[in-house]
SEMI-192005 format. One record per residue (C-alpha): x, y, z. Coordinates in steps of 0.1 Angstrom, whole numbers, padded with zeros to 4 digits, always signed. Layout:
! residues N
XYZ ...
This chain:
! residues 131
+0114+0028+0000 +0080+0040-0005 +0047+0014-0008 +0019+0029-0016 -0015+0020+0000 -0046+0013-0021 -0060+0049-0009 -0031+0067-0026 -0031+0044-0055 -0068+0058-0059 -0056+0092-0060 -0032+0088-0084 -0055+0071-0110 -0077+0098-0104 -0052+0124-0119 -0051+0140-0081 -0024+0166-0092 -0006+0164-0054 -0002+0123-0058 +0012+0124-0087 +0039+0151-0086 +0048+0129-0053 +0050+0097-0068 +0073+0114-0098 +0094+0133-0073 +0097+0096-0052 +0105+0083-0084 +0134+0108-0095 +0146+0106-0059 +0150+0065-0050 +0142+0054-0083 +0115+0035-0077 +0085+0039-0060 +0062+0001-0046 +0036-0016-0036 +0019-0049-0022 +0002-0078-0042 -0027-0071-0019 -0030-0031-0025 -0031-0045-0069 -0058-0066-0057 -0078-0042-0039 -0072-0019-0071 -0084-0044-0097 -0112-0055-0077 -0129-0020-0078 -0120-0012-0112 -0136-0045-0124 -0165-0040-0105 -0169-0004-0117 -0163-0022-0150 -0138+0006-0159 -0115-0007-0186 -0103+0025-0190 -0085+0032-0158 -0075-0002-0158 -0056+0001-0188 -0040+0029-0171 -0033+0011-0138 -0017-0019-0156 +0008+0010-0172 +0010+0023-0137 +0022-0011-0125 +0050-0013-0152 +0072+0012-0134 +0061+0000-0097 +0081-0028-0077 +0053-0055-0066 +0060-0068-0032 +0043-0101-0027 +0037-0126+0005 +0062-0149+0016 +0068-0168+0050 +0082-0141+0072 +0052-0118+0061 +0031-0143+0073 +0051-0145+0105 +0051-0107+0112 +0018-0101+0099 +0003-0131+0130 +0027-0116+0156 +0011-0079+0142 -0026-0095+0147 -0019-0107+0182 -0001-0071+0190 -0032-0057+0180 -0059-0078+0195 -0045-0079+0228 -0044-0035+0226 -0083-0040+0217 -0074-0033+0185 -0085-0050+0150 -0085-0040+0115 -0087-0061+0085 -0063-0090+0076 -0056-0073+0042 -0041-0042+0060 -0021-0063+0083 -0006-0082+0056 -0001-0044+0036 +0022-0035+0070 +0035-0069+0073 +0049-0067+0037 +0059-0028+0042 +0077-0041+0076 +0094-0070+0058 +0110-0050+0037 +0120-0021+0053 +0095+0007+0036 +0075+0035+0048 +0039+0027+0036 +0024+0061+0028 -0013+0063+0030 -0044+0087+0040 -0054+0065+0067 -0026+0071+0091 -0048+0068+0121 -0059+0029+0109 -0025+0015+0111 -0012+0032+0140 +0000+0014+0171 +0013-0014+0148 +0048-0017+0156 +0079-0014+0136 +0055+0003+0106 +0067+0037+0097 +0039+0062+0079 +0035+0090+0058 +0012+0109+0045 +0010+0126+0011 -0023+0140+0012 
């Protein structure tokens, strides 16, 4: 199962031809392709702060055929044991990517993003890249 991160999300809204023959081909192959609560947050946020109605009309379509994957106790669980992982390797990044791999981990997914080289070193969390 695919998630994908806010960065590819981006792509796809912006027609990006690559994304979106990858998301269709992920589609006709598992049937489904997902996401996290917190990568629809991140999405809304800038739309609505862009005001573009527009694109958020067309993410809100987007959504219909995408699994949302939302927080639940054993997220929270891997997601502190992730933070504690990563602080003691001198590492941080923010809490909303931790909880993106924590969900991704949880359920077993490979989260596919442009930013590779930010979640690496988090353990159990498989990546891709489509770009």
């Amino acid at each position: 199962m695919n998630f994908l991160d806010t960065n590819i999300i981006s792509y796809y809204l912006a027609d990006d031809i690559q994304i979106k023959e990858k998301v269709h081909e992920t589609v006709r192959k598992d049937g489904r392709i997902s996401t996290t609560i917190i990568n629809v947050y991140e999405i809304l946020r800038g739309l609505r702060w862009r005001n573009n109605k527009n694109k958020e009309n067309v993410f809100k379509i987007f959504l219909k055929n995408v699994e949302v994957f939302a927080i639940d106790d054993e997220v929270v669980e891997i997601a502190a044991a992730t933070y504690a992982d990563l602080r003691k390797n001198g590492k941080t990044i923010d809490d909303a990517d931790i909880l993106i791999a924590a969900i991704t981990i949880k359920n077993h997914g490979t989260l596919v993003s442009n930013n590779t080289k930010h979640y690496e070193g988090i353990n159990g969390l498989k990546l891709v890249n489509w770009i």
